[in-house]
Backbone as a ProteinNet text record, in pm:
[ID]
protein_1_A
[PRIMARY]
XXXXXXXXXXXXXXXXXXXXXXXXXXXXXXXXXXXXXXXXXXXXXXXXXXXXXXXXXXXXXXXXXXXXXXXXXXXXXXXXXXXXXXXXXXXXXXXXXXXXXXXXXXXXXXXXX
[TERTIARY]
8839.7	8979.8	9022.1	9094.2	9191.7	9284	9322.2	9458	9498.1	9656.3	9681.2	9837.2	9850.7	9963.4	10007.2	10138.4	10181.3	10328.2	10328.8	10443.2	10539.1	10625.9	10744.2	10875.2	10896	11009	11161.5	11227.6	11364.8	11476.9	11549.5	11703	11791.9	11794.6	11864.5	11842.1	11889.7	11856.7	11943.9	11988.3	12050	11928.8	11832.2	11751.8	11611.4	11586.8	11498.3	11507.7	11633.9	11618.2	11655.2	11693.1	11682	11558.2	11470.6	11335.2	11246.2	11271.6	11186.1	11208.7	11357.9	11383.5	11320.5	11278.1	11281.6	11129.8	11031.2	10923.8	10874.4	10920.1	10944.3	10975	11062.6	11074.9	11013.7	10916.2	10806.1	10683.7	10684.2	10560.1	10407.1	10463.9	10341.7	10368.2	10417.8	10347.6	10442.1	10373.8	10388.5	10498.4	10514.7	10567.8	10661.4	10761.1	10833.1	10900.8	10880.8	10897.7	11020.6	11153.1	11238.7	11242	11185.2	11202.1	11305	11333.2	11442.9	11440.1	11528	11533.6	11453.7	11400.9	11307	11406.6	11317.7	11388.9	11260.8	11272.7	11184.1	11216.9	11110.5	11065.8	11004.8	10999.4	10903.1	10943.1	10859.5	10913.3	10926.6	11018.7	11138.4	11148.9	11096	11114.7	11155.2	11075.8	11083.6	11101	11187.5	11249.3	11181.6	11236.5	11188.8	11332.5	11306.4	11402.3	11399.2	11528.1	11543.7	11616.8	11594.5	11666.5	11621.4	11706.9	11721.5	11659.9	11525.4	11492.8	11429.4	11443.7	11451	11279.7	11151.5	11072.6	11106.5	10996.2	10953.8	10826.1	10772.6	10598.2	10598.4	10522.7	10512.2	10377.1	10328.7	10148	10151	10065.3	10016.3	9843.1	9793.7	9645.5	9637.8	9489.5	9474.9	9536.8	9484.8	9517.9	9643.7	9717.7	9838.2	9921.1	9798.7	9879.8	9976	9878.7	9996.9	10119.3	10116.2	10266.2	10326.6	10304	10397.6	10480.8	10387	10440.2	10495.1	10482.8	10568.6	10705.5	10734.5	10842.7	10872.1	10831.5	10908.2	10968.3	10909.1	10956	11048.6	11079.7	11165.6	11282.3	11287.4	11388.5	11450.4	11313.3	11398.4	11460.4	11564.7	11614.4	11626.7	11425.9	11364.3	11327.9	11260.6	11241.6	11056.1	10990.8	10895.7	10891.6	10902.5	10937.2	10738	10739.7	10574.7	10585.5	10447.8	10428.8	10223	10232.3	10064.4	10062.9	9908.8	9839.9	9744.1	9733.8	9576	9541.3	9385.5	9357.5	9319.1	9334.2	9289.4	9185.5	9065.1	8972.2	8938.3	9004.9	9009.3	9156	9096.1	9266.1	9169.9	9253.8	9261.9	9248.1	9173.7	9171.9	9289.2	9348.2	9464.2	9585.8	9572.2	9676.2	9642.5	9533.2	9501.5	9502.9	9446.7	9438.8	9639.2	9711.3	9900.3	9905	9822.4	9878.5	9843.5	9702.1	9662.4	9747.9	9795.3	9886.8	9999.5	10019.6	10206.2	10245.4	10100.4	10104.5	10002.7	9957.1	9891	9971.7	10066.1	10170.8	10204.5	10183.8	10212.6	10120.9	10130.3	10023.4	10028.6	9903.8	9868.3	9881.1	9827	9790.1	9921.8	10045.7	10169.3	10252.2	10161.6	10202	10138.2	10013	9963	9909.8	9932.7	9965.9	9856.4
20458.2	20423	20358.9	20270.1	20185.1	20186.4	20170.5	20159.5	20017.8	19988	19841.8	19854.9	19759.2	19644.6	19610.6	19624.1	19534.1	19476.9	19298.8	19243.9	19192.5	19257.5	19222.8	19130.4	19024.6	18903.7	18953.8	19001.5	19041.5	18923.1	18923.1	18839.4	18888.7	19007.3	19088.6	19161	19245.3	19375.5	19492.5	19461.9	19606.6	19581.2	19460.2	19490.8	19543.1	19507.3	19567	19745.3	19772	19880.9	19994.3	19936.6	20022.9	20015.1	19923.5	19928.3	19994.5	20043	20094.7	20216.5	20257.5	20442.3	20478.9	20383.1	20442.8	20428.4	20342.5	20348	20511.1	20497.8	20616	20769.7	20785.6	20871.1	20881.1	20775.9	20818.1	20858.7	20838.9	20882	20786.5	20682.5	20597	20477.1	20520.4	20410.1	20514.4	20550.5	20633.1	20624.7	20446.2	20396.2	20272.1	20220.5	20117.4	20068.6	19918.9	19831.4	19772.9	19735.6	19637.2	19567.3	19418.5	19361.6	19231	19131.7	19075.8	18961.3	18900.6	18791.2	18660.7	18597.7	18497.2	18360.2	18278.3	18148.8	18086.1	18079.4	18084.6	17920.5	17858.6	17795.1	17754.2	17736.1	17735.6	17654.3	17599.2	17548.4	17626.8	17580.6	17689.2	17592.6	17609.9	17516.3	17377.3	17318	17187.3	17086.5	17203.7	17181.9	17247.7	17197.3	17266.7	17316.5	17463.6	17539.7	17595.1	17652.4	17693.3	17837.7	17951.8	18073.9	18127.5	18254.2	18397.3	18446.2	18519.7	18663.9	18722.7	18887.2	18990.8	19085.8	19060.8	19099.7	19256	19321.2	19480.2	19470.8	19554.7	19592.1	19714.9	19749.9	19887.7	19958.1	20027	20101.9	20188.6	20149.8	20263	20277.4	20361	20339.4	20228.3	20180.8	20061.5	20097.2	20254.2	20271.9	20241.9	20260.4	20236	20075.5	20008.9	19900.6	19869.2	19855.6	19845.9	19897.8	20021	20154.7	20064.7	19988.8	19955.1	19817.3	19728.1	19589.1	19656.2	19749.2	19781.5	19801.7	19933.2	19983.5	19843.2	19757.7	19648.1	19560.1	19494.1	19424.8	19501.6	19620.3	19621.3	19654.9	19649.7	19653.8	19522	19422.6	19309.3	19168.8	19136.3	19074.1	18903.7	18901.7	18746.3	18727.3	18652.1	18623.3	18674.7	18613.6	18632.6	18661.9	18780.5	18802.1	18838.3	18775.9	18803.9	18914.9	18933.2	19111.3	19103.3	19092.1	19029.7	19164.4	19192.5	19322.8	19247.1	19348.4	19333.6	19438.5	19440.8	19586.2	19562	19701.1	19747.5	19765.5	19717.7	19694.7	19863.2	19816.5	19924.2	20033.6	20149.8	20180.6	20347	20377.2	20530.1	20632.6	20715.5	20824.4	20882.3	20950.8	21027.1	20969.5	20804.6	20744.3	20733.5	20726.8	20684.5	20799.4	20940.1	21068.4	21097.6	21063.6	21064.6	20977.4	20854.5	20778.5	20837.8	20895.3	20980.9	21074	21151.2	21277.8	21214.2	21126.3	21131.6	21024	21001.3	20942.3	21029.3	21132.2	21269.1	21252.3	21257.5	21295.9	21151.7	21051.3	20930.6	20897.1	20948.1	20927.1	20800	20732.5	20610.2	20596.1	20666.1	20707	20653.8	20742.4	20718.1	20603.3	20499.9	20334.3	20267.5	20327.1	20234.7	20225.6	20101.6	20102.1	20063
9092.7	9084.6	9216.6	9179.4	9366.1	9362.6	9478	9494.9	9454.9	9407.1	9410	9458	9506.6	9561.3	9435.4	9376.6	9264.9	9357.3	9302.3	9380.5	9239.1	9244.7	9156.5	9198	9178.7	9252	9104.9	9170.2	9093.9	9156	9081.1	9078.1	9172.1	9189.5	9286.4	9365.7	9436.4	9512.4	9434.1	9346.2	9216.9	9156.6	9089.6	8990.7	9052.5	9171	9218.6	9286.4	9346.4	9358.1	9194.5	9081.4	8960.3	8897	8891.4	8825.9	8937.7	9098.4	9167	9152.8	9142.7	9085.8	9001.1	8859.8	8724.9	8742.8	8835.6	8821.2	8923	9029.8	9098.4	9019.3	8953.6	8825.3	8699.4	8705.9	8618.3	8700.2	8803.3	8865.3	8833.6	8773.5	8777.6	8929.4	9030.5	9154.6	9214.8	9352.3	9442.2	9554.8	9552	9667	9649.2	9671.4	9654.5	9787	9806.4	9929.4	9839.2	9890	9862.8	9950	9962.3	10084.1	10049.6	10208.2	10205.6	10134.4	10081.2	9997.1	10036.2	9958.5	9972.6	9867.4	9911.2	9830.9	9753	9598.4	9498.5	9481.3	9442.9	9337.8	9256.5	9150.8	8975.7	8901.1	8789.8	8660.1	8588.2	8508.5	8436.3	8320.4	8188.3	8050.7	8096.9	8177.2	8206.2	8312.5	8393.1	8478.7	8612.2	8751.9	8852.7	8903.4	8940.9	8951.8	9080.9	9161.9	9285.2	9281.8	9368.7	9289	9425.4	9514.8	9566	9457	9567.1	9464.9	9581.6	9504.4	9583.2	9582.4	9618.8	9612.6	9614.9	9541.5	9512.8	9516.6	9610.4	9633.8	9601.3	9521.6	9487	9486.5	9505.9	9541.1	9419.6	9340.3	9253.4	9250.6	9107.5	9124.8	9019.9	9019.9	8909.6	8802.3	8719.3	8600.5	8526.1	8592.2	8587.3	8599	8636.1	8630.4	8484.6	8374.7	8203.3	8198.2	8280.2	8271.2	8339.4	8489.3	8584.5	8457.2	8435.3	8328.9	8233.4	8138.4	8056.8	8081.8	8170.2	8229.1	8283.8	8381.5	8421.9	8334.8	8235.6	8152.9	8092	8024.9	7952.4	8063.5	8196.7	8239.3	8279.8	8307	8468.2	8324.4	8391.9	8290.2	8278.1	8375.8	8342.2	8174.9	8129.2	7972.3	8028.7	8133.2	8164.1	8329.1	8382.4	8467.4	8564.5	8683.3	8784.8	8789.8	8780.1	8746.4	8831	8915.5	8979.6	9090.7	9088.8	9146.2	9191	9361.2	9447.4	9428.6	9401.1	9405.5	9605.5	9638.7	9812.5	9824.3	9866.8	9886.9	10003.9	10112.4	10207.9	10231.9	10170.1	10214.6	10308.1	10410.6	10458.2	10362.9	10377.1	10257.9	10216.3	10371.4	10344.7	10226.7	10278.5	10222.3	10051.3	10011.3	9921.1	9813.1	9875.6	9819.1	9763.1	9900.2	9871.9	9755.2	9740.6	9555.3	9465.3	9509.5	9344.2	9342.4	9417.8	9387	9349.9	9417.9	9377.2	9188	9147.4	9044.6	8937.3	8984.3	8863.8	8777.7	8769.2	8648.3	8545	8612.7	8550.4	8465.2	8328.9	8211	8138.6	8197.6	8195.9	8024.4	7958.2	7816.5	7722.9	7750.1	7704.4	7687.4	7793.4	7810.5	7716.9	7666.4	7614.7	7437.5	7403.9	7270.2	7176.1
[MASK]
+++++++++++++++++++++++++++++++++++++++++++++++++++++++++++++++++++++++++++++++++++++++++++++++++++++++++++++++++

């Protein structure tokens, strides 16, 4: 099992700090970064588009990656909202042993369909 980095780009800093509680309260990712606004751009149905968004880094274990995209999508209120994971190649034990615990409870199982 690894650890991963998942980077989530939200519309706001309300939508990022409510999808980091509710992922946090499920106990599937251990840890949540809200960091400061960035300036996005993408094509968007045709078009090239310009937008504030509010990155969320969040640490869970791999297994869990499906739980994290589920719970995200049905909250963030893109049509197709980035949802992209590194797995950690190198992480500290201590640190790594704190994700498995703080995500034991986050039953990967229950996400998936």
């Amino acid at each position: 099992m690894k650890v991963i980095d998942i980077w989530i780009n939200c519309p706001d800093r309300a939508t990022a700090e409510a999808i980091s509680r509710k992922l946090l309260n499920e106990h599937i990712v251990a840890c949540a970064n809200i960091l400061q606004d960035i300036s996005s751009a993408y094509h968007w149905q045709g078009e090239i588009e310009a937008a504030t968004e509010t990155p969320l880094l969040v640490k869970t274990r791999d297994a869990l990656f499906d739980a994290v995209c589920q719970t995200v999508t049905a909250m963030h209120p893109y049509d197709v909202p980035g949802i992209t994971a590194v797995a950690l190649e190198f992480v500290n034990e201590d640190y790594r042993n704190w994700v498995y615990a703080e995500t034991e409870s986050g039953d990967a199982d229950k996400f998936t369909s």
